[in-house]
N, CA and C atoms as a LAMMPS dump frame, in Angstrom:
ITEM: TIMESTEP
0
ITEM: NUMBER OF ATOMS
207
ITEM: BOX BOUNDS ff ff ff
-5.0000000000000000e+02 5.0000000000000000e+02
-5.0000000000000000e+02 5.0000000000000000e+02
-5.0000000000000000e+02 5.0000000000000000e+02
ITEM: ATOMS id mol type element x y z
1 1 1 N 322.291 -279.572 1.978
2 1 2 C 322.236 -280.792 1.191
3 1 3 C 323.303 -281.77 1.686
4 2 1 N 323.094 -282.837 1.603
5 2 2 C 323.679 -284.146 1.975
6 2 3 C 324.269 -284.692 1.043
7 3 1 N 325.794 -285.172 0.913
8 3 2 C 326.542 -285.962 0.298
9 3 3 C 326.534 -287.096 0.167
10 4 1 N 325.846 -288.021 -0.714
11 4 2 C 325.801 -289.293 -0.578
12 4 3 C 326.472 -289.766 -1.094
13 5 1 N 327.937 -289.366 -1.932
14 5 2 C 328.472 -289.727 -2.521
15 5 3 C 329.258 -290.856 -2.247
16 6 1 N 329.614 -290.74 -0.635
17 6 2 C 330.401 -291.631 0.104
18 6 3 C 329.347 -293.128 0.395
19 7 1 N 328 -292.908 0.431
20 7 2 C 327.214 -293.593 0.845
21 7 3 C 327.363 -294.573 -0.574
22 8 1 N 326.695 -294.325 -1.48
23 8 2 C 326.53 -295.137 -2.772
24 8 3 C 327.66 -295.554 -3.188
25 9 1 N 328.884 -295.267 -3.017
26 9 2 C 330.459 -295.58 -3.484
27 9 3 C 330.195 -297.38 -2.443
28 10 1 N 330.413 -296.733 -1.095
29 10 2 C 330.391 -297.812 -0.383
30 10 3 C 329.234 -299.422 -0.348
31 11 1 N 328.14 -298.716 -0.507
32 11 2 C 326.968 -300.082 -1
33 11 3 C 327.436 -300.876 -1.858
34 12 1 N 327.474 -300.062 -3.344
35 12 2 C 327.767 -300.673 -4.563
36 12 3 C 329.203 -301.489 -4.284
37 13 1 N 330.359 -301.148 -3.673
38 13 2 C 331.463 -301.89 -3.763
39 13 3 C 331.263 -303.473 -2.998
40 14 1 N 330.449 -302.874 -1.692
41 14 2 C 330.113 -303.853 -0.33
42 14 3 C 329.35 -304.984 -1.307
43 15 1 N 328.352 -304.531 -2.216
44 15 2 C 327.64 -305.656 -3.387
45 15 3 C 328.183 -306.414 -3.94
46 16 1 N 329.497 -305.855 -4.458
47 16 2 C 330.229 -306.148 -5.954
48 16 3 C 331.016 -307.005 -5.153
49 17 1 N 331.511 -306.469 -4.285
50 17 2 C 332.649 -307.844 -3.651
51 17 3 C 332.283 -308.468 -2.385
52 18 1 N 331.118 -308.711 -2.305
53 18 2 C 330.785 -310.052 -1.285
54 18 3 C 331.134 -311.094 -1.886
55 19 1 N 332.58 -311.805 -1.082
56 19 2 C 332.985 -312.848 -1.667
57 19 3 C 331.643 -313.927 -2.201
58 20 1 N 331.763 -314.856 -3.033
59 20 2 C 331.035 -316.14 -3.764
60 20 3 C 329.827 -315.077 -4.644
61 21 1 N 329.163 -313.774 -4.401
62 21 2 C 328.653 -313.636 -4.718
63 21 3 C 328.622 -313.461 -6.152
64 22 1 N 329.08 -312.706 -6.998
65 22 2 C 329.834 -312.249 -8.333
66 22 3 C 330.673 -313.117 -8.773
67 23 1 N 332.195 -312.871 -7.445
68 23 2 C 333.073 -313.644 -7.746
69 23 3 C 334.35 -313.859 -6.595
70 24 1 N 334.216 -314.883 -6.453
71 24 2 C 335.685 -315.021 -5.372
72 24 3 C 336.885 -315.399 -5.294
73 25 1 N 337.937 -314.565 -4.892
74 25 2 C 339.125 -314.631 -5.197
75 25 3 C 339.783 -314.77 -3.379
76 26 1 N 340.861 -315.732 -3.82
77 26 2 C 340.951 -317.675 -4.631
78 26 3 C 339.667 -317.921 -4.115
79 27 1 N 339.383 -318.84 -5.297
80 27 2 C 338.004 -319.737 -5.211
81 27 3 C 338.681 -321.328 -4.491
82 28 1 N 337.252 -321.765 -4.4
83 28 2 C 338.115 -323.549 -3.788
84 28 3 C 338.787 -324.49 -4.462
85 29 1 N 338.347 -323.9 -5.957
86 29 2 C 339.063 -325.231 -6.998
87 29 3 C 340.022 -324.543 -7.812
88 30 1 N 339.769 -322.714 -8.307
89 30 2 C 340.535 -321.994 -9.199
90 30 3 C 340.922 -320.823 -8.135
91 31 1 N 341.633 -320.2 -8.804
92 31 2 C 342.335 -319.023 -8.656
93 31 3 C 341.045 -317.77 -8.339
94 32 1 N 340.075 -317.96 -9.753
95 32 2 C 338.926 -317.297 -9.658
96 32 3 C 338.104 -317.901 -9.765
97 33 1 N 336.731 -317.836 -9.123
98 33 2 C 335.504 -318.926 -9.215
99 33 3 C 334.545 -317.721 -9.253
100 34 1 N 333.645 -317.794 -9.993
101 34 2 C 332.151 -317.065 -10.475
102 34 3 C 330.752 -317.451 -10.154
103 35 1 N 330.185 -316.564 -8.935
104 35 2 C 328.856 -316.81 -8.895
105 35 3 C 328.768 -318.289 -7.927
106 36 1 N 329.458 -319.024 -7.314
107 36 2 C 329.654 -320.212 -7.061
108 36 3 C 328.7 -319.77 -5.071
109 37 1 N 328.786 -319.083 -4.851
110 37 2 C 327.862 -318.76 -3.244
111 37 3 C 328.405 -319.386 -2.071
112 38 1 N 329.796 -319.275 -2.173
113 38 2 C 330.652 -320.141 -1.423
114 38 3 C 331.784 -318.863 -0.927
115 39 1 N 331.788 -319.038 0.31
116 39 2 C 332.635 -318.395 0.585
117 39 3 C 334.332 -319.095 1.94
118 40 1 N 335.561 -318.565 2.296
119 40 2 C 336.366 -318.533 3.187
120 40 3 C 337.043 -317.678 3.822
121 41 1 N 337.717 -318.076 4.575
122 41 2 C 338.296 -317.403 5.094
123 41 3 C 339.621 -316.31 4.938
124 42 1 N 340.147 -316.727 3.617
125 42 2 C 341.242 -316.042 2.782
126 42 3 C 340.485 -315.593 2.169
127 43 1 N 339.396 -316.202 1.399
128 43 2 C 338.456 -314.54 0.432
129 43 3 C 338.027 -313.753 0.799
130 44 1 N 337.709 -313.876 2.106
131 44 2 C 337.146 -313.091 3.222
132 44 3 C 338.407 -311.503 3.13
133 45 1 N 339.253 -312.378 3.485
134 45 2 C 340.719 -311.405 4.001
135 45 3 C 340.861 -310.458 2.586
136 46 1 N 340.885 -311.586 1.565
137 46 2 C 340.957 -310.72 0.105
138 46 3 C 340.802 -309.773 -0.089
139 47 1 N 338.739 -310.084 -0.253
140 47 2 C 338.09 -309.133 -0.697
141 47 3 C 338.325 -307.778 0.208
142 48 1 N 338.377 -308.157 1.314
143 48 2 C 338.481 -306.468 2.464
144 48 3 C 339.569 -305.75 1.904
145 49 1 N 340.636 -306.591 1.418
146 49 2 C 341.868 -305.487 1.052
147 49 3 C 341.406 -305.182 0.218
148 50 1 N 340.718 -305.587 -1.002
149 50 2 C 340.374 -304.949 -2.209
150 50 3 C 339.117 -303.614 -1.974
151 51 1 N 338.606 -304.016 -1.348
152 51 2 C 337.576 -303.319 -0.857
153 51 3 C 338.018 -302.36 -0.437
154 52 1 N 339.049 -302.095 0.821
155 52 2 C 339.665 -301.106 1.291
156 52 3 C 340.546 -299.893 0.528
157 53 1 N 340.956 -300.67 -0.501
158 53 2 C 342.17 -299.947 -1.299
159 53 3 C 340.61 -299.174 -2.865
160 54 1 N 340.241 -299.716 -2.862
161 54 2 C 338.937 -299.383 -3.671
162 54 3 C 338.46 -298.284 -3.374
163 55 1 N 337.647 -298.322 -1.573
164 55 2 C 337.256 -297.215 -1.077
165 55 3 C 337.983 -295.967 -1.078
166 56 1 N 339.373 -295.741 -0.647
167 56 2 C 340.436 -295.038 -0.722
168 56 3 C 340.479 -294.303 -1.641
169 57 1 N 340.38 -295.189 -2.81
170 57 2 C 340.733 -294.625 -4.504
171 57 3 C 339.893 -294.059 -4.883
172 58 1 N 338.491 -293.992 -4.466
173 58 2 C 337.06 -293.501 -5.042
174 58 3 C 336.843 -292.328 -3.981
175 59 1 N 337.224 -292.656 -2.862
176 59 2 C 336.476 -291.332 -1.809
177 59 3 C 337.629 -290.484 -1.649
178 60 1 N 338.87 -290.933 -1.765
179 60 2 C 339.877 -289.72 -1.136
180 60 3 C 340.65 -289.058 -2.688
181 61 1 N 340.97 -290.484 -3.589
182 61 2 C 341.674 -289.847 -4.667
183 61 3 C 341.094 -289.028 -5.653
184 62 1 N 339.509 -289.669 -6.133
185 62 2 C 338.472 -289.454 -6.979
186 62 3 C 337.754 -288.15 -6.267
187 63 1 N 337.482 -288.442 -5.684
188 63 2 C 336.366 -287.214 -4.652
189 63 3 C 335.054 -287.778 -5.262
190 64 1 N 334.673 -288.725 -4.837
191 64 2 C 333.491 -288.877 -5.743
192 64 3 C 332.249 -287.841 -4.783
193 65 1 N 331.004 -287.32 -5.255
194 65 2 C 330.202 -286.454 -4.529
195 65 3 C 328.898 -286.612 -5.131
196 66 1 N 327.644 -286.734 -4.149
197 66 2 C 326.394 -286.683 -4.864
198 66 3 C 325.406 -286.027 -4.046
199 67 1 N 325.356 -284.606 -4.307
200 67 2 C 324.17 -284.29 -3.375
201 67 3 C 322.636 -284.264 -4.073
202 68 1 N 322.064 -284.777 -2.585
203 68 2 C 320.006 -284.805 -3.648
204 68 3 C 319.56 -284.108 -2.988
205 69 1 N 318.321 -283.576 -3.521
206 69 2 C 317.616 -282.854 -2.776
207 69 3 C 317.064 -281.57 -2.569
């Protein structure tokens, strides 16, 4: 059986923080901007750290695990 645990951790986060999509941090006018489909080059940088430190916390600290099948 196959672990997808790492797989679905990673989609869902890659979803949740595509900068402008949800929400982007700094936005162009606020601090936080919502849903706005706009993205740069510092949210860009942002979101990856958040993203990175996210992944970390869910796959190495959590152990998250899902086998199907």
């Amino acid at each position: 059986m196959a672990d997808w645990g790492p797989v679905f951790v990673a989609v869902v986060l890659f979803i949740m923080l595509t900068p402008g999509l949800l929400v982007q941090i700094p936005g162009r006018n606020k601090v936080v901007e919502f849903g706005n489909f706009q993205t740069s080059g510092v949210s860009i940088l942002v979101h990856s750290v958040i993203y990175f430190a996210l992944i970390c916390i869910f796959l190495l600290a959590v152990g998250v695990h899902m086998y199907l099948g």
